[in-house]
FINU-154936 format. One record per residue (C-alpha): residue in three letters; z, y, x. Coordinates in pm, whole numbers, always signed. Each point is the difference from the previous one (the first is absolute). Layout:
<pts>
<pt><rest>ALA</rest><z>Z</z><y>Y</y><x>X</x></pt>
...
</pts>
This chain:
<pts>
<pt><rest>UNK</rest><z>-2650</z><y>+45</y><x>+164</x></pt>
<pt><rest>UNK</rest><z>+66</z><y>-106</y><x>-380</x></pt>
<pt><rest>UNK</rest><z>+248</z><y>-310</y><x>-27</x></pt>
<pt><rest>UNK</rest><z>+55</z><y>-169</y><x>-349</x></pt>
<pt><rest>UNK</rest><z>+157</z><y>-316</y><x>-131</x></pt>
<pt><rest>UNK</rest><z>-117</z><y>-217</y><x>-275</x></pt>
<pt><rest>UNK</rest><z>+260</z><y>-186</y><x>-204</x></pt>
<pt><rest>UNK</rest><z>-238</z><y>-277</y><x>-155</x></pt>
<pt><rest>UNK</rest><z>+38</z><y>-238</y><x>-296</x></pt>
<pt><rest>UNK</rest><z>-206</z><y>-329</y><x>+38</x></pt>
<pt><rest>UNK</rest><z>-71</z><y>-328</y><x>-179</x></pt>
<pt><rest>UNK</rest><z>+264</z><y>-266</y><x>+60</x></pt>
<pt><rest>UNK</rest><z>-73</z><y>-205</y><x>+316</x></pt>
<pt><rest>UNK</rest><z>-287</z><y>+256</y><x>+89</x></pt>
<pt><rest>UNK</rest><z>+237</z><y>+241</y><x>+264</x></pt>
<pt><rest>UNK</rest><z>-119</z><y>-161</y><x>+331</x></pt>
<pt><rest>UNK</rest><z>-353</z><y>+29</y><x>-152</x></pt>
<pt><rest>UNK</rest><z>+67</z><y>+358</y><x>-65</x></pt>
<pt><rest>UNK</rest><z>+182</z><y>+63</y><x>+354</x></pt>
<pt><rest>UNK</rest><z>-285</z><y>-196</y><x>+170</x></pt>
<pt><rest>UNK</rest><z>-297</z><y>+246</y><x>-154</x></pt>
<pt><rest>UNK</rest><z>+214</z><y>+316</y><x>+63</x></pt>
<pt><rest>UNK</rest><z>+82</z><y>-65</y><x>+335</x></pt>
<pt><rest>UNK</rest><z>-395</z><y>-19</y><x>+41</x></pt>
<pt><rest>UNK</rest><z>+13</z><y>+395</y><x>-82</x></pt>
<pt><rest>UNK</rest><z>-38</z><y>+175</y><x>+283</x></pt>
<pt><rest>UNK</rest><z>+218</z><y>+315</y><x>-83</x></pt>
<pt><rest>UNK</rest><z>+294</z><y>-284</y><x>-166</x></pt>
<pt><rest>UNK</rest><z>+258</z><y>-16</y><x>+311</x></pt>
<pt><rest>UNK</rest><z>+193</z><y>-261</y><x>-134</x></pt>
<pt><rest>UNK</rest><z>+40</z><y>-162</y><x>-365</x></pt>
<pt><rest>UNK</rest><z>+250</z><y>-257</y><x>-82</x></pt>
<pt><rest>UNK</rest><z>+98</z><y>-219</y><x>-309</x></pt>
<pt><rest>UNK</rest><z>+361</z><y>+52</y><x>-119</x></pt>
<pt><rest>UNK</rest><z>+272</z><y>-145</y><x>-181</x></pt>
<pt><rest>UNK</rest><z>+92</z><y>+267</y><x>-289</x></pt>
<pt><rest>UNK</rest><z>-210</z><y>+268</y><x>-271</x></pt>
<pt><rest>UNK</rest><z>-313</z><y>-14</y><x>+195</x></pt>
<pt><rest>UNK</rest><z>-153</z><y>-309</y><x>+138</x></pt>
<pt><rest>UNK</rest><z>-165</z><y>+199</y><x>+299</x></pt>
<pt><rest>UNK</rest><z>+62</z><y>+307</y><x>+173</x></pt>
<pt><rest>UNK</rest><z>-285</z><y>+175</y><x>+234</x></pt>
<pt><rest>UNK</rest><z>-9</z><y>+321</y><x>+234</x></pt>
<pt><rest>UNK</rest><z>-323</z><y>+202</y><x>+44</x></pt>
<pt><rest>UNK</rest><z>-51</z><y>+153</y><x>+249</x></pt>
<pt><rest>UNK</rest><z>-352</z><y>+272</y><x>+55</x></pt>
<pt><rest>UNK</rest><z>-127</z><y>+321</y><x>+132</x></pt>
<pt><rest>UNK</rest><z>-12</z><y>+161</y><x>-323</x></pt>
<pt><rest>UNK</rest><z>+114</z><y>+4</y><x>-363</x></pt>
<pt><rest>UNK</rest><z>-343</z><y>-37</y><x>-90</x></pt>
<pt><rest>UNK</rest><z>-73</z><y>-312</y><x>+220</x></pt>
<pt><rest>UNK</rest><z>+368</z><y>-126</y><x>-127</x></pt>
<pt><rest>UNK</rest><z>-103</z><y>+26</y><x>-344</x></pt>
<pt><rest>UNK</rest><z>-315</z><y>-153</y><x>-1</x></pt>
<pt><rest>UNK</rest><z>+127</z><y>-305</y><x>+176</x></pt>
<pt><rest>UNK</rest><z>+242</z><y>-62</y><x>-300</x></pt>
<pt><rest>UNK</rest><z>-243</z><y>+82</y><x>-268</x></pt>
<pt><rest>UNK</rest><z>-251</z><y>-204</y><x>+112</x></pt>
<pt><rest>UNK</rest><z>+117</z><y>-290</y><x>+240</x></pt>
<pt><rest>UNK</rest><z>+328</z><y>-20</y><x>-141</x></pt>
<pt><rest>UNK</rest><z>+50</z><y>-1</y><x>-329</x></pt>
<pt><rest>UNK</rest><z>-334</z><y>-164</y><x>-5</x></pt>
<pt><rest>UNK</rest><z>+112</z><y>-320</y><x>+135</x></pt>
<pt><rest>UNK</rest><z>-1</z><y>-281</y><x>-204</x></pt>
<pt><rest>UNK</rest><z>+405</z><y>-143</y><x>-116</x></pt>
<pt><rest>UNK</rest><z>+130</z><y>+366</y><x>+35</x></pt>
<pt><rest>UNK</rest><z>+173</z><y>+55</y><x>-364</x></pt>
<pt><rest>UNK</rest><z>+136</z><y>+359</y><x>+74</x></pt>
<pt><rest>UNK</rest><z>+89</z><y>+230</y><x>+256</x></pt>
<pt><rest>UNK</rest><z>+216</z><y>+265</y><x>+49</x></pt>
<pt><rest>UNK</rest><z>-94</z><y>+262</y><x>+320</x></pt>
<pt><rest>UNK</rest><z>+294</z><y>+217</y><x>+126</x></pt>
<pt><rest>UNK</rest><z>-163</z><y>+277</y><x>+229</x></pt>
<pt><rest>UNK</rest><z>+190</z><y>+47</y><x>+309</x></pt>
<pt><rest>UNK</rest><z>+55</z><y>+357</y><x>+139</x></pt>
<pt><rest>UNK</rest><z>-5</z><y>+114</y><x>+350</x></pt>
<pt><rest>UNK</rest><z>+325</z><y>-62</y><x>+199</x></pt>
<pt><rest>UNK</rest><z>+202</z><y>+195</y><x>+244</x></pt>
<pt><rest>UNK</rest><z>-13</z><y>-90</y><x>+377</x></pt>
<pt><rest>UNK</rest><z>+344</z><y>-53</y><x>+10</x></pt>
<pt><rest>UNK</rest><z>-20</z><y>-241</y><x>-278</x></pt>
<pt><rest>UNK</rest><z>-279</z><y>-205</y><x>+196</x></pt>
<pt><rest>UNK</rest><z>+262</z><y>+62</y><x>+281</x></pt>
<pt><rest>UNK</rest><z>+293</z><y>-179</y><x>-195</x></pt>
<pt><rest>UNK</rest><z>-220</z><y>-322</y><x>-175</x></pt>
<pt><rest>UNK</rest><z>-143</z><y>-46</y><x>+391</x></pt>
<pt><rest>UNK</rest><z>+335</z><y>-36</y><x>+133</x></pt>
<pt><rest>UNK</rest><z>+115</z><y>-230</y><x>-275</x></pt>
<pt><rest>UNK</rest><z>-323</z><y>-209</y><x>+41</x></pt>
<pt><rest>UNK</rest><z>+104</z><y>-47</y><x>+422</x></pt>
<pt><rest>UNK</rest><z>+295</z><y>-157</y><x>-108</x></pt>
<pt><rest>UNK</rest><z>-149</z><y>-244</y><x>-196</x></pt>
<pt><rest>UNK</rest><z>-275</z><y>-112</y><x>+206</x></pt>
<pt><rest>UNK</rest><z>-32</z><y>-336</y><x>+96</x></pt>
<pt><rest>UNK</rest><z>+242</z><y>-147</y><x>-245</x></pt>
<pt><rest>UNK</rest><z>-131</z><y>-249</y><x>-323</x></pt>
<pt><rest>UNK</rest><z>+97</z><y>+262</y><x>-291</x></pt>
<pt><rest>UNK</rest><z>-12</z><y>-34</y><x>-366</x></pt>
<pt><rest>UNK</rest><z>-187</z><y>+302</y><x>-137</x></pt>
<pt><rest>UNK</rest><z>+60</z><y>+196</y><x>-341</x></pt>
<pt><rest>UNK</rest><z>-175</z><y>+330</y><x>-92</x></pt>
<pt><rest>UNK</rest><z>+252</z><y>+170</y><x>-222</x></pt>
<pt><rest>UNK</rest><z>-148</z><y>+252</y><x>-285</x></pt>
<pt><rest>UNK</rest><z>+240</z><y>+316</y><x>-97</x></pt>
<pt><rest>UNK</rest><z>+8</z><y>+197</y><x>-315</x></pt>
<pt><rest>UNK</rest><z>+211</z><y>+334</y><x>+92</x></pt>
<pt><rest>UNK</rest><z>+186</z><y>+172</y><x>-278</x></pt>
<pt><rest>UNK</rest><z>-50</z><y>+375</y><x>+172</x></pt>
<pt><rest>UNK</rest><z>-231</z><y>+186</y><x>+254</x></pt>
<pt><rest>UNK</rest><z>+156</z><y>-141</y><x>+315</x></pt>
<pt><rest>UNK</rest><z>-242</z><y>-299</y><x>+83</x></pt>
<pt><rest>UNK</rest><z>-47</z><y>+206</y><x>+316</x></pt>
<pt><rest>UNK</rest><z>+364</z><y>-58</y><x>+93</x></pt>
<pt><rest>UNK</rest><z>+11</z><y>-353</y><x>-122</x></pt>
<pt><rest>UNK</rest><z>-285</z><y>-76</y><x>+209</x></pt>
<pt><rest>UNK</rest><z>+161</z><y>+149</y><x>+284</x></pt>
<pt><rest>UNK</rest><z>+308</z><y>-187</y><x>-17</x></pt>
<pt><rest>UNK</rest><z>-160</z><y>-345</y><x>-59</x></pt>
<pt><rest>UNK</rest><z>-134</z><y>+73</y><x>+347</x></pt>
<pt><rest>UNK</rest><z>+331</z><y>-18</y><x>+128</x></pt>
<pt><rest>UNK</rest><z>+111</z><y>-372</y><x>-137</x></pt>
<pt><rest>UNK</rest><z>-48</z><y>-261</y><x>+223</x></pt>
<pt><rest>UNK</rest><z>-325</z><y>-212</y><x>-101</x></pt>
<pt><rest>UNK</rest><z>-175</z><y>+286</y><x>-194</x></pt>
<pt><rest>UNK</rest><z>-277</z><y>-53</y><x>+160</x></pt>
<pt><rest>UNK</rest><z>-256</z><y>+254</y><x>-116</x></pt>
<pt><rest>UNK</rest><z>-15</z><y>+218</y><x>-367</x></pt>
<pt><rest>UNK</rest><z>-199</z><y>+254</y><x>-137</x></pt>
<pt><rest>UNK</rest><z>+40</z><y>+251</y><x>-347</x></pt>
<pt><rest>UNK</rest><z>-273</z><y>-130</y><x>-227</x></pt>
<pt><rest>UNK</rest><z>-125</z><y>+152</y><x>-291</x></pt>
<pt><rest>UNK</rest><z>-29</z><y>-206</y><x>-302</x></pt>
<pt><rest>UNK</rest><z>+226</z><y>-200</y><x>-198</x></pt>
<pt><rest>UNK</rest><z>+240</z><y>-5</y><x>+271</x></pt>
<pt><rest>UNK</rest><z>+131</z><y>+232</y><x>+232</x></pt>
<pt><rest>UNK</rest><z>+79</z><y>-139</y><x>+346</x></pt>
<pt><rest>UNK</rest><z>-86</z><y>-366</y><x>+155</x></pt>
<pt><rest>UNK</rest><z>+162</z><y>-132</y><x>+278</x></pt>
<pt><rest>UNK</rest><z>-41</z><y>-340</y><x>+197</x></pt>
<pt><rest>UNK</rest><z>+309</z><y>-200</y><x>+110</x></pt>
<pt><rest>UNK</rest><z>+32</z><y>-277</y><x>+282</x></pt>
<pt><rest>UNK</rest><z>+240</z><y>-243</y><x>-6</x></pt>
<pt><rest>UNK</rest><z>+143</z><y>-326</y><x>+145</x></pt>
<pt><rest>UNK</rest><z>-1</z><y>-132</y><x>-342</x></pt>
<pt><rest>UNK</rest><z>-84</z><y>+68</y><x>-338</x></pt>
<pt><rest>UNK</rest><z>+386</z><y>+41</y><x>-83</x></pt>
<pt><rest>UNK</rest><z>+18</z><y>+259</y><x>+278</x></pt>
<pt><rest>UNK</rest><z>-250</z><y>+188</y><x>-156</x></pt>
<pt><rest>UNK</rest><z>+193</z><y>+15</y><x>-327</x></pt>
<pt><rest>UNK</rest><z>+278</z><y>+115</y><x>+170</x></pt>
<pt><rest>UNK</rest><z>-164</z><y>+298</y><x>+188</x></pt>
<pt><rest>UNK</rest><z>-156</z><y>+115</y><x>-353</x></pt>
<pt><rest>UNK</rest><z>+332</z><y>-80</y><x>-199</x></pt>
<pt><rest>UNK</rest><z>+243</z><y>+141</y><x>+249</x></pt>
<pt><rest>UNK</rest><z>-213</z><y>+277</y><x>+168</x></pt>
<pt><rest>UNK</rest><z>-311</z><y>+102</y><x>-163</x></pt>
<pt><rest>UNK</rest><z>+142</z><y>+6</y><x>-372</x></pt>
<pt><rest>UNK</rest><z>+323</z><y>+175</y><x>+141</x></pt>
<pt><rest>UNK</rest><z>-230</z><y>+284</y><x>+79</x></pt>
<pt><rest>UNK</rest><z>+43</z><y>+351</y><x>-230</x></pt>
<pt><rest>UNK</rest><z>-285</z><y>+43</y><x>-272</x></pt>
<pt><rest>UNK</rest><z>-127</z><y>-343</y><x>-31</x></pt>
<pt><rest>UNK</rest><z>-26</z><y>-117</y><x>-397</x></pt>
<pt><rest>UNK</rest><z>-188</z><y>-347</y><x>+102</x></pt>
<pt><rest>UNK</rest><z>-133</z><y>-247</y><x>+250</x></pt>
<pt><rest>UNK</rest><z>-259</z><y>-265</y><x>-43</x></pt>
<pt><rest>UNK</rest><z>+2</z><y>-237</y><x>+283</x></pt>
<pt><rest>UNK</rest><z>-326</z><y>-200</y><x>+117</x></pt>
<pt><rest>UNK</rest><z>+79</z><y>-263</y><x>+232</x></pt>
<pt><rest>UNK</rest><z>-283</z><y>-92</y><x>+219</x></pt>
<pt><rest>UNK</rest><z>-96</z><y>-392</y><x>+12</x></pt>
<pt><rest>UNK</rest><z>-86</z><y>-134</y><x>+279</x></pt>
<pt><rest>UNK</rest><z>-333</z><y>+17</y><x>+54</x></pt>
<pt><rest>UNK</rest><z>-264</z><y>-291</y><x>-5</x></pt>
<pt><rest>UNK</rest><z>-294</z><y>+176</y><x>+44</x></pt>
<pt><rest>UNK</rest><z>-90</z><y>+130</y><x>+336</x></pt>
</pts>
């Protein structure tokens, strides 16, 4: 299985548009507008590279309103990692939670071990390593907005060997 995530730049007012169309993508599991750098964030999920990479070169970044993407490549995860985000995800289920995927540039080789230990903080709900212009992504759940902030300012940028954090928080969505 290949997993991706595209981190798109659209035309002002156009995001639910954009959402709307990718959501039509079979192999797009979920895509959301956000509040911060990117006005939509997407993760692709297919069989192969091939199949993952022909569904962003040619439904994707075909679609009308799109004004740039970025695609971070996700690598394969551990099974105790899976273990870790599953647990975190029990604990939250059920509950109305503000959302945030949280983008990590690492200053050495250790994304391994920061992705590891995001598994461990409460409301890190899933992450991968992802090749591109960032190293690790991670997805927060929260009460509130504010609660997210304070899980990436106290917890996540706490954590050894991270230079930077861009935070997307997910709006609420409007398009089914």
């Amino acid at each position: 299985m290949s997993k991706a995530y595209v981190l798109l730049s659209c035309e002002p007012g156009f995001d639910d548009y954009v959402v709307s169309n990718l959501r039509a993508i079979s192999n797009v599991k979920s895509a959301h507008g956000t509040f911060g750098l990117y006005d939509v964030i997407a993760k692709i999920e297919a069989q192969t590279e091939s199949d993952l990479k022909n569904d962003l070169m040619k439904r994707i970044r075909k679609l009308d309103k799109i004004q740039g993407t970025i695609t971070l490549m996700a690598e394969d995860r551990t099974d105790i990692l899976v273990e870790n985000f599953a647990k975190n995800q029990d604990l939250m289920k059920g509950k109305k939670m503000a959302e945030a995927y949280i983008i990590i540039h690492t200053e050495k080789g250790n994304q391994y071990q920061i992705l590891r230990s995001l598994s461990k903080i409460p409301g890190v709900v899933d992450g991968d390593l992802v090749v591109g212009y960032y190293e690790v992504i991670c997805k927060v759940v929260a009460p509130t907005y504010n609660d997210i902030g304070d899980v990436v300012t106290k917890k996540i940028r706490k954590l050894a060997d991270i230079s930077s954090t861009v935070t997307l928080n997910v709006i609420p969505s409007k398009v089914n």
